[in-house]
Backbone as a chain_set.jsonl record, in Angstrom:
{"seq": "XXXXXXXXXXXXXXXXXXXXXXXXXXXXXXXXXXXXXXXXXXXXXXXXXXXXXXXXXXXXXXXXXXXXXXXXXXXXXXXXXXXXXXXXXXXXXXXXXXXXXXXXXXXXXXXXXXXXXXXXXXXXXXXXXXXXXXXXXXXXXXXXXXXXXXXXXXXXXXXXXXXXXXXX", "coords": {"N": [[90.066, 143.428, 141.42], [87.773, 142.921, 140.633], [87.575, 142.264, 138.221], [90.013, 140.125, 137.964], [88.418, 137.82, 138.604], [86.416, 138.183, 137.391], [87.546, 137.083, 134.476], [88.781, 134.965, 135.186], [87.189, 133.414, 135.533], [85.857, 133.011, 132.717], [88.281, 131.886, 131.187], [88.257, 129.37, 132.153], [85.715, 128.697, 132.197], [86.103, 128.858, 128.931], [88.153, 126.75, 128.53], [86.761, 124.375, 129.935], [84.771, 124.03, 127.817], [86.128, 123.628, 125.362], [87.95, 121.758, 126.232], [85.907, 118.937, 126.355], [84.08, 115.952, 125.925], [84.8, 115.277, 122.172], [82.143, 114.372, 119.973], [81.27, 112.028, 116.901], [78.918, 112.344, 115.099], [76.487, 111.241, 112.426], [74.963, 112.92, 109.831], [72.415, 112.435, 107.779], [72.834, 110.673, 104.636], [75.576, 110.895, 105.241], [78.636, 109.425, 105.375], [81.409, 107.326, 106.431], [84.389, 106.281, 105.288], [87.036, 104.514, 105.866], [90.233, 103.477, 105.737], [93.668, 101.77, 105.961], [96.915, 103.579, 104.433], [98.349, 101.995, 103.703], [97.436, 99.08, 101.536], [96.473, 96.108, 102.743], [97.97, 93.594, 101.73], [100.71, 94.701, 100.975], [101.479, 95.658, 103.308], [104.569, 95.907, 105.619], [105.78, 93.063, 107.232], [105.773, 92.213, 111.053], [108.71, 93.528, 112.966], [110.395, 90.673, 113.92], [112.551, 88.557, 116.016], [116.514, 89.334, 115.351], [117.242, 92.526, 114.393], [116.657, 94.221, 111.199], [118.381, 95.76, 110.304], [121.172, 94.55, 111.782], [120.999, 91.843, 110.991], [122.222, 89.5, 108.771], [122.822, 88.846, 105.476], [124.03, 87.72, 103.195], [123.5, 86.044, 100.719], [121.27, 87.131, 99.119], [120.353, 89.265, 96.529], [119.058, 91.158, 96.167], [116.431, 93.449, 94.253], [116.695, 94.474, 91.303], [119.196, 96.13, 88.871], [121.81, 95.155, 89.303], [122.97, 91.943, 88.944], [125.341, 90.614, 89.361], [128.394, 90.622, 90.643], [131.883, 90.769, 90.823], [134.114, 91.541, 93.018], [137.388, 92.849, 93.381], [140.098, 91.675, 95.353], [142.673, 93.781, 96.257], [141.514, 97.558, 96.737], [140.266, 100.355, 94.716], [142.101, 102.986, 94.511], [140.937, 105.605, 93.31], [138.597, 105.158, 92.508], [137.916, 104.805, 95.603], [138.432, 107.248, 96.66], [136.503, 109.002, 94.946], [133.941, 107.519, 95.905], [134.186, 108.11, 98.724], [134.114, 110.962, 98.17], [131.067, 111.35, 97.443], [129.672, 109.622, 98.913], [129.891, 111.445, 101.349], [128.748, 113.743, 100.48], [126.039, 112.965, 100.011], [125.142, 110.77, 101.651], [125.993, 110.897, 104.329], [124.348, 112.458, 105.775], [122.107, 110.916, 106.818], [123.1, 108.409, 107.234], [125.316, 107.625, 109.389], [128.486, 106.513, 110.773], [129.611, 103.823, 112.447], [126.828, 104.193, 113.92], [123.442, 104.167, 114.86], [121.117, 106.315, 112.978], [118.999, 108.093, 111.002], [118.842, 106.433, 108.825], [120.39, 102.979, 108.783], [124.053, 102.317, 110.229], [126.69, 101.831, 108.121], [129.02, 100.988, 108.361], [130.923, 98.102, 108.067], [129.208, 96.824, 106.063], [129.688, 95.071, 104.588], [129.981, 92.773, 105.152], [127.178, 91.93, 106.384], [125.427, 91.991, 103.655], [125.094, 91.364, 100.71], [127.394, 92.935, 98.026], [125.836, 93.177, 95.403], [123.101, 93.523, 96.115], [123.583, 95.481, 97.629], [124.529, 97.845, 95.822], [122.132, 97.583, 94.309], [119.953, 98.675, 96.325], [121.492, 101.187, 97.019], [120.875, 102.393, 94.111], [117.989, 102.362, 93.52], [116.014, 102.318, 96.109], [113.328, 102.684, 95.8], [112.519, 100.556, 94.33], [113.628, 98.698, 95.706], [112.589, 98.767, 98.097], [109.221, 97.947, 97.438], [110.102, 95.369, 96.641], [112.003, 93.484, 98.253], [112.37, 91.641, 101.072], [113.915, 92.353, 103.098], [114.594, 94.896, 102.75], [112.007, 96.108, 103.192], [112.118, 95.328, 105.683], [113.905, 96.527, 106.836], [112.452, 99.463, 106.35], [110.52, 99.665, 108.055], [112.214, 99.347, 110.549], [113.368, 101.342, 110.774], [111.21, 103.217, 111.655], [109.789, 103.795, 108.903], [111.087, 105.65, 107.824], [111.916, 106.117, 104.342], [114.682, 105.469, 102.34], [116.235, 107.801, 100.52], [116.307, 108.368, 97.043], [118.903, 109.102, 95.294], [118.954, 109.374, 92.611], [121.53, 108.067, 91.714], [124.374, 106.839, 89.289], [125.266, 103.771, 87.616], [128.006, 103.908, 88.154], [128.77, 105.366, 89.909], [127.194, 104.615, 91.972], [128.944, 102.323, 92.394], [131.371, 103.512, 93.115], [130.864, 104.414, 95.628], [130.073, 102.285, 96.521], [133.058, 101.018, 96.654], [133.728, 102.839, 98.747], [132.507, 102.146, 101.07], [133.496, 99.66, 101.306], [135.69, 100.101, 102.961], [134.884, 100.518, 105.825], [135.174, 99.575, 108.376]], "CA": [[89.779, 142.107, 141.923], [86.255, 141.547, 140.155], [87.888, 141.446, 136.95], [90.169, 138.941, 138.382], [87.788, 137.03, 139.12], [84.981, 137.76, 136.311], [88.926, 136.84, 134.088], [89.421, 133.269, 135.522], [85.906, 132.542, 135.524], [85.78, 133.309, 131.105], [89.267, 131.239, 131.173], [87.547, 128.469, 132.8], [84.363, 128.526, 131.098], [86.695, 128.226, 127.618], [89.463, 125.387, 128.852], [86.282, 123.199, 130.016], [84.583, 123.794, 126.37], [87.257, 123.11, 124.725], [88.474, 119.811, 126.548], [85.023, 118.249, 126.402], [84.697, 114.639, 124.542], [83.868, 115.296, 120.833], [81.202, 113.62, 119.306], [81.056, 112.32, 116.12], [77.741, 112.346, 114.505], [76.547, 111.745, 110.81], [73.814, 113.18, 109.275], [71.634, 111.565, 106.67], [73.423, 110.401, 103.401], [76.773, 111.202, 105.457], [79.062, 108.262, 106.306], [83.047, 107.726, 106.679], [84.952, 105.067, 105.252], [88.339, 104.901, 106.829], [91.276, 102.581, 105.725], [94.676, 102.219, 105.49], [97.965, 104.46, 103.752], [98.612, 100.928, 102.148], [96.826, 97.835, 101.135], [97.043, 94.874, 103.344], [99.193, 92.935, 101.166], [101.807, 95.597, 100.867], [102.128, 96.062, 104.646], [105.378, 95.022, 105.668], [105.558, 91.828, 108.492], [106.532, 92.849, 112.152], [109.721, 92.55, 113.036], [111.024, 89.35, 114.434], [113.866, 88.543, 115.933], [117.292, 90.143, 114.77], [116.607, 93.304, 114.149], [117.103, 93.55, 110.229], [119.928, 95.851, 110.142], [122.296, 93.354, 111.777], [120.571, 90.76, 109.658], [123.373, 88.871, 107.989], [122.097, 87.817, 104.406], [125.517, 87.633, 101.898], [123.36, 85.542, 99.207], [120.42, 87.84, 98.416], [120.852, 89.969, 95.846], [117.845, 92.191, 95.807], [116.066, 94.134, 93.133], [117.516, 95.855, 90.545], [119.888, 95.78, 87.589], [122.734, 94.237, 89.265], [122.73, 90.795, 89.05], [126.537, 89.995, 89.823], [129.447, 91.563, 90.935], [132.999, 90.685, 91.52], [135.006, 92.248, 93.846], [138.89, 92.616, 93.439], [140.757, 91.908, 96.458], [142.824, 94.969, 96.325], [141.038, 98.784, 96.708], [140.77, 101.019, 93.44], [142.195, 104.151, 95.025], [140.315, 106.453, 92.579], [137.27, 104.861, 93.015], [137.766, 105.247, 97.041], [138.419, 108.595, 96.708], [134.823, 109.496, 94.571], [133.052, 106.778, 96.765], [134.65, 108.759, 99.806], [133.742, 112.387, 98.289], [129.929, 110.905, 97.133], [129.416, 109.695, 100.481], [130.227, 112.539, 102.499], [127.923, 114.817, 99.845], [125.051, 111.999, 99.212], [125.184, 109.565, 102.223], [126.058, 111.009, 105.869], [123.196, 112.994, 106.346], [121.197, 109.502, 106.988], [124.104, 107.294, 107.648], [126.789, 107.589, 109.972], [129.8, 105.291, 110.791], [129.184, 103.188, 113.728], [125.547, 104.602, 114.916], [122.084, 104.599, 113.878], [120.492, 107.718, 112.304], [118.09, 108.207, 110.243], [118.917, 105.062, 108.393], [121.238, 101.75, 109.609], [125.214, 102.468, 110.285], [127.188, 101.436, 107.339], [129.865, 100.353, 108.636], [131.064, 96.728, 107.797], [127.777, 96.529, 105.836], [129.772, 94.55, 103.29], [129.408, 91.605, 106.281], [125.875, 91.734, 106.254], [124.791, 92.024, 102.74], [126.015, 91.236, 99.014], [127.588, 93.926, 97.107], [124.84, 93.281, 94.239], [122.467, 94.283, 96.77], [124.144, 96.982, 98.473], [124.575, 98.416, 94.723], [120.712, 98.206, 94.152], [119.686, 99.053, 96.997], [121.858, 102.32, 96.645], [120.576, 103.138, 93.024], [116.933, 101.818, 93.319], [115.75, 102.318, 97.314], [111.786, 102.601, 96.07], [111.809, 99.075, 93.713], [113.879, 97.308, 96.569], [111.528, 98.378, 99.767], [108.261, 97.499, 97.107], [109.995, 93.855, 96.097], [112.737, 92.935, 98.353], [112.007, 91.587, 101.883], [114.958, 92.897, 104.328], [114.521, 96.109, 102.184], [111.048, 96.463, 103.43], [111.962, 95.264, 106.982], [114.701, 98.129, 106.985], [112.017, 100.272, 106.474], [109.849, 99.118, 109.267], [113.034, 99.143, 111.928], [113.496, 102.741, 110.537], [110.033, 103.856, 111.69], [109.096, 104.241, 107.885], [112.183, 106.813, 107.174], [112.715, 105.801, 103.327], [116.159, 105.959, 101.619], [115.684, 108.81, 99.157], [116.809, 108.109, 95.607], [119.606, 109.796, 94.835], [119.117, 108.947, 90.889], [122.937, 107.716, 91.479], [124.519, 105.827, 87.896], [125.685, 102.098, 88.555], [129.385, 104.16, 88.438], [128.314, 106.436, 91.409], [127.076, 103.386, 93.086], [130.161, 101.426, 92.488], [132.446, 104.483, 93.913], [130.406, 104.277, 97.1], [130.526, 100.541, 97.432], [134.334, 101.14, 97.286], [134.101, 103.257, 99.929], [132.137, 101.15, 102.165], [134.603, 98.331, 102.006], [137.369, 100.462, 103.51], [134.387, 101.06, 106.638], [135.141, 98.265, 108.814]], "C": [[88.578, 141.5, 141.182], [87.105, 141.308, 138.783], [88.703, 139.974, 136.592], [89.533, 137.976, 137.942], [86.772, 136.722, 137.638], [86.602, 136.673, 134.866], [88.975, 135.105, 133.998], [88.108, 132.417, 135.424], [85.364, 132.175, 133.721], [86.615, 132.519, 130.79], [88.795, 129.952, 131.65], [86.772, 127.483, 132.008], [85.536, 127.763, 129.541], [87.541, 127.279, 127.22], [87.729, 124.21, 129.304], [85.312, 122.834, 128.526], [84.972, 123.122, 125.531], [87.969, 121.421, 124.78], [86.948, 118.985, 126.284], [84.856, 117.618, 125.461], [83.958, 115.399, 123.217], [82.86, 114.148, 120.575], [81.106, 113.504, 118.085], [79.931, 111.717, 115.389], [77.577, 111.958, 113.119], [75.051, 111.776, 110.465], [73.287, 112.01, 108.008], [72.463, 111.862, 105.402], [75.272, 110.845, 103.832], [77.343, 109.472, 106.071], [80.974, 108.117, 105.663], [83.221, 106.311, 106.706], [86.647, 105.25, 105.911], [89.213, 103.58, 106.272], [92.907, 102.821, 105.783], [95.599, 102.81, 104.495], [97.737, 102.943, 102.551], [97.773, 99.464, 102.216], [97.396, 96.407, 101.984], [98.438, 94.51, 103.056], [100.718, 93.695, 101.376], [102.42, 95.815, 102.138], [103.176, 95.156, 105.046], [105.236, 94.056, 106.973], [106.228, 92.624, 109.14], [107.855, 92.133, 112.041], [109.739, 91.463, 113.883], [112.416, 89.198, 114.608], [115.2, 89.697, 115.844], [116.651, 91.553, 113.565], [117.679, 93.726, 112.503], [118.498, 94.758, 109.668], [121.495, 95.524, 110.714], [122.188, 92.2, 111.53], [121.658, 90.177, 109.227], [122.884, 87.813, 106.827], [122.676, 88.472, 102.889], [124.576, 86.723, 100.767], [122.135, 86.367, 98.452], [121.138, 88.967, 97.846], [120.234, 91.299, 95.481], [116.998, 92.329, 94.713], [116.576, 94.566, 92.428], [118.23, 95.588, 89.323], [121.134, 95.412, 87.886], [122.623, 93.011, 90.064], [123.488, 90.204, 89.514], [127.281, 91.167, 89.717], [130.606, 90.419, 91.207], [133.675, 91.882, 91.71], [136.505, 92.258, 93.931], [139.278, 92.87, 95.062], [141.532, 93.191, 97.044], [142.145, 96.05, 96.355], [141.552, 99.357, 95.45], [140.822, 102.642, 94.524], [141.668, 105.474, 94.323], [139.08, 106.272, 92.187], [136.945, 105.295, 94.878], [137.607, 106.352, 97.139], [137.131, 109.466, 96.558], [134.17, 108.953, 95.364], [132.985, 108.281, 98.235], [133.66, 110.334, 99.867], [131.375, 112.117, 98.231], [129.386, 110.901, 98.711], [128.97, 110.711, 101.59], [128.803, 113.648, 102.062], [126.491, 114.502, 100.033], [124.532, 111.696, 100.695], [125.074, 109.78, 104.152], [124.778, 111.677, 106.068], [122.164, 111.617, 107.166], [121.948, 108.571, 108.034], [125.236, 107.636, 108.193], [127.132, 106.286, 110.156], [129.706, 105.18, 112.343], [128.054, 103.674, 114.944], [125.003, 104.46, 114.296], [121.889, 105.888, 113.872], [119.391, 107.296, 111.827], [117.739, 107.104, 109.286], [120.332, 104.53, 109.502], [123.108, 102.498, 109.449], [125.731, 102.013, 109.513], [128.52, 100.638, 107.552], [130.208, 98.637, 108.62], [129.56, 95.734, 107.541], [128.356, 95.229, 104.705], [129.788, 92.872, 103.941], [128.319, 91.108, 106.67], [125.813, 91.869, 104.821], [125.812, 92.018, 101.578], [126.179, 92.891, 98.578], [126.416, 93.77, 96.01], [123.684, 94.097, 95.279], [122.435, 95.763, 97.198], [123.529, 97.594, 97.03], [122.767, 98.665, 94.339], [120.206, 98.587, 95.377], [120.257, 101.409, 96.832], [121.375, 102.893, 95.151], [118.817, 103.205, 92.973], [116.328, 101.323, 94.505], [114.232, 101.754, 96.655], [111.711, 101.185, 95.665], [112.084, 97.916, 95.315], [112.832, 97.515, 97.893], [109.793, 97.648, 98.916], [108.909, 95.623, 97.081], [110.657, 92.619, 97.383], [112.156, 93.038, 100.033], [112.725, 92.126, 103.034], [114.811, 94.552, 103.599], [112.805, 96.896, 103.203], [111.017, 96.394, 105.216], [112.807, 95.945, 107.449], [113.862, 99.12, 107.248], [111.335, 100.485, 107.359], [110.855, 99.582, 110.765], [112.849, 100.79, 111.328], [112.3, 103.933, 110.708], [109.494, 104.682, 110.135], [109.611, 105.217, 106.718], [112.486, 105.977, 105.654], [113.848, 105.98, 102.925], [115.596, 106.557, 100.636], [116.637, 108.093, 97.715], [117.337, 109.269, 95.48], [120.189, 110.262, 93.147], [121.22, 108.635, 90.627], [123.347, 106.299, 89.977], [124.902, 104.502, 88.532], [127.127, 102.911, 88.821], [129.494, 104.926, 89.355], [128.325, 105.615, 92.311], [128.155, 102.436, 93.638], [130.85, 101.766, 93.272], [131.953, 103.928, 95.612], [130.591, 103.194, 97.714], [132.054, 100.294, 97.738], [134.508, 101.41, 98.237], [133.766, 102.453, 101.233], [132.478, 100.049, 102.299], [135.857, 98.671, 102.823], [136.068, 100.69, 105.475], [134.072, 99.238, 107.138], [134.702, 98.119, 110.384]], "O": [[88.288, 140.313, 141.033], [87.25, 140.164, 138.352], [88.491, 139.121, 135.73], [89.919, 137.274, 137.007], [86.484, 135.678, 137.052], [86.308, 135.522, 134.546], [89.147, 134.326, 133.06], [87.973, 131.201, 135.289], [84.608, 131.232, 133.483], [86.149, 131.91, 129.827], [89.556, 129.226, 131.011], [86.885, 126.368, 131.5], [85.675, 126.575, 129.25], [87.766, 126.923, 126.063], [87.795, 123.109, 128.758], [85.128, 121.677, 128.149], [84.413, 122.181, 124.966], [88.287, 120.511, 124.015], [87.323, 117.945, 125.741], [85.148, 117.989, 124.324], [82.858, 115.951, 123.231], [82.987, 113.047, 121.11], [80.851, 114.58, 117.544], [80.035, 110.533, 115.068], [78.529, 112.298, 112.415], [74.186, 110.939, 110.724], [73.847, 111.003, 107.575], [72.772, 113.01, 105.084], [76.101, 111.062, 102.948], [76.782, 108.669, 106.816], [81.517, 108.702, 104.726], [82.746, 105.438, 107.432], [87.117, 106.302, 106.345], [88.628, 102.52, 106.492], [93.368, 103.956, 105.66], [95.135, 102.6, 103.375], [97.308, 102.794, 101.407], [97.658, 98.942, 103.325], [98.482, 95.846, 101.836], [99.512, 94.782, 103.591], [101.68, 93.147, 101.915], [103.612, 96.103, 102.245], [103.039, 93.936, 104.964], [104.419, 94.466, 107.797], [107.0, 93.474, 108.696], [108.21, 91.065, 111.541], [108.824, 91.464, 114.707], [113.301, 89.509, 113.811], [114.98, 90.848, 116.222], [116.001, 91.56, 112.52], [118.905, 93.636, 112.454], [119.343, 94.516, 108.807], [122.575, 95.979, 110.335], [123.102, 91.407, 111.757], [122.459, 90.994, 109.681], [122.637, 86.612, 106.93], [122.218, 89.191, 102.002], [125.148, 86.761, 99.677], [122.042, 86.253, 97.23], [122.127, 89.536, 98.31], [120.672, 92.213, 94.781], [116.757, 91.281, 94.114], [117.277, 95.453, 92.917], [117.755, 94.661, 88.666], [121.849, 95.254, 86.896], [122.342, 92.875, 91.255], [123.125, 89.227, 90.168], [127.101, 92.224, 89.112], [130.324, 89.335, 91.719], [133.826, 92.87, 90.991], [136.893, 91.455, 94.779], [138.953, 93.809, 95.789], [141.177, 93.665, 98.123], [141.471, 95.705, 95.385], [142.683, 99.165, 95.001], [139.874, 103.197, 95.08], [142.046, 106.51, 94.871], [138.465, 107.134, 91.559], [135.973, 105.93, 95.287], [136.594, 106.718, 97.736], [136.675, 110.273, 97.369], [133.461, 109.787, 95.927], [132.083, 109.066, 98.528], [132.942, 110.794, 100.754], [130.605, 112.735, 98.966], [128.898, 111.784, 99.416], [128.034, 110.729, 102.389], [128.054, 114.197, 102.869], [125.685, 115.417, 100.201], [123.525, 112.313, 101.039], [124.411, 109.143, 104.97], [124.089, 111.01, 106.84], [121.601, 111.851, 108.235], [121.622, 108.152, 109.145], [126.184, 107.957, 107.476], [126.512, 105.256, 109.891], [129.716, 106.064, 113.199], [128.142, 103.642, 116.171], [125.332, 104.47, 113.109], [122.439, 106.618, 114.697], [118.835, 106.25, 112.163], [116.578, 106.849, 108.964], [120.961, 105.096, 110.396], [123.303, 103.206, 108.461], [125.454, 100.859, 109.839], [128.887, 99.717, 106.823], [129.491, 97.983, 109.377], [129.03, 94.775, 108.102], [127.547, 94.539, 104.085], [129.614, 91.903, 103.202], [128.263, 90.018, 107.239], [127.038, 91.835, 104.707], [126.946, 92.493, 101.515], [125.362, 93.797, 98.744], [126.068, 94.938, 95.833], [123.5, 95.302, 95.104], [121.665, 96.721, 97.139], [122.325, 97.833, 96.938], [122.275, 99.776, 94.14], [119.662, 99.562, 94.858], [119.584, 102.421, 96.639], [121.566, 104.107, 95.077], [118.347, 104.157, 92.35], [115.983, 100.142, 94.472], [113.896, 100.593, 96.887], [111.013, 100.445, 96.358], [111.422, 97.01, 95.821], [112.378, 96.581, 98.554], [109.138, 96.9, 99.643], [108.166, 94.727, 97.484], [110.244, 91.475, 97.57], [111.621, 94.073, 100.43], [112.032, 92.364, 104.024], [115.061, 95.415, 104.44], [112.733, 98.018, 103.705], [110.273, 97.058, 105.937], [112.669, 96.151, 108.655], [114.143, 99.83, 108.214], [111.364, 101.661, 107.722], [110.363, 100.036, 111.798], [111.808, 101.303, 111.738], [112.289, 105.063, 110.219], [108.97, 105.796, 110.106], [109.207, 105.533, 105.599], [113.356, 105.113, 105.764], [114.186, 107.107, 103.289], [114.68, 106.111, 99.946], [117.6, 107.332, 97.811], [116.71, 110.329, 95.502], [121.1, 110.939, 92.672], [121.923, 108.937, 89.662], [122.768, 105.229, 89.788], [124.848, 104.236, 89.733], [127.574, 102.554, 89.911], [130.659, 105.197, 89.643], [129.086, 105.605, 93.278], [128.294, 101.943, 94.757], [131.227, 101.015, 94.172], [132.572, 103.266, 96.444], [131.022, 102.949, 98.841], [132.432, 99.624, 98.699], [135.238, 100.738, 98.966], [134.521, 102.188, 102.168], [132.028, 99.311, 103.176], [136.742, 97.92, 103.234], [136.785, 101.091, 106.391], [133.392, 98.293, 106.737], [134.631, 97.006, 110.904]]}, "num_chains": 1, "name": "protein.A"}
């Protein structure tokens, strides 16, 4: 029983130590600058509004090295196919089909946003969250989760954008 006791009283003693406020002090020639990860400027705006992955903004084109695209009405079934396998290898981990994750749901993304986009966006995540403004407010709704760079070619990228026109 005394040890009990001497026990809870040592347990005690070291939980009210322990919790008690810190203090922080600075000695002579000591002093603490403190700022932010990133530079004002760079910080992206809160969101507003529509939250920006059901955004709907078909004329921006983004960052990047594609400037234009046309789209054939018909599906290239051997593009779907690589898009399809890419995807599955590359893409779901982040992105599923009709939920959020880790990034926005892809699904009938080609309704919100230009294929030129999509396409940089998919080859060139870091230039478009530094330049492009729904890129940066993606990243924001996404609590900060970046899209990794997959160093995908524009013909990688293409496959995929196939695929994500058949995801309706």
């Amino acid at each position: 029983m005394r040890y009990s006791i001497l026990f809870a009283s040592l347990l005690l003693t070291v939980l009210a130590v322990g919790c008690r406020e810190k203090v922080e002090t600075s000695g002579e020639g000591f002093s603490v600058n403190r700022r932010s990860a990133k530079p004002a400027a760079e910080a992206p705006a809160p969101l507003t509004g529509t939250p920006a992955s059901q955004r709907v903004d078909l004329v921006s084109k983004g960052v990047g090295p594609v400037t234009s695209m046309e789209l054939p009405d018909a599906l290239n079934a051997d593009l779907l196919a690589k898009g399809e396998r890419y995807y599955n290898r590359l893409c779901v981990a982040c992105h599923r089909i009709g939920k959020k994750s880790i990034g926005p749901a892809l699904n009938g993304i080609l309704a919100r946003r230009s294929p030129e986009w999509i396409m940089n966006m998919t080859m060139k995540p870091e230039e478009m969250v530094k330049k492009d403004p729904l890129a940066r407010d993606l990243l924001q709704e996404y609590d900060g989760s970046p899209m990794a760079n997959q160093g995908l070619s524009r013909d990688q990228a293409r496959a995929i954008l196939e695929y994500l026109r058949t995801l309706k």
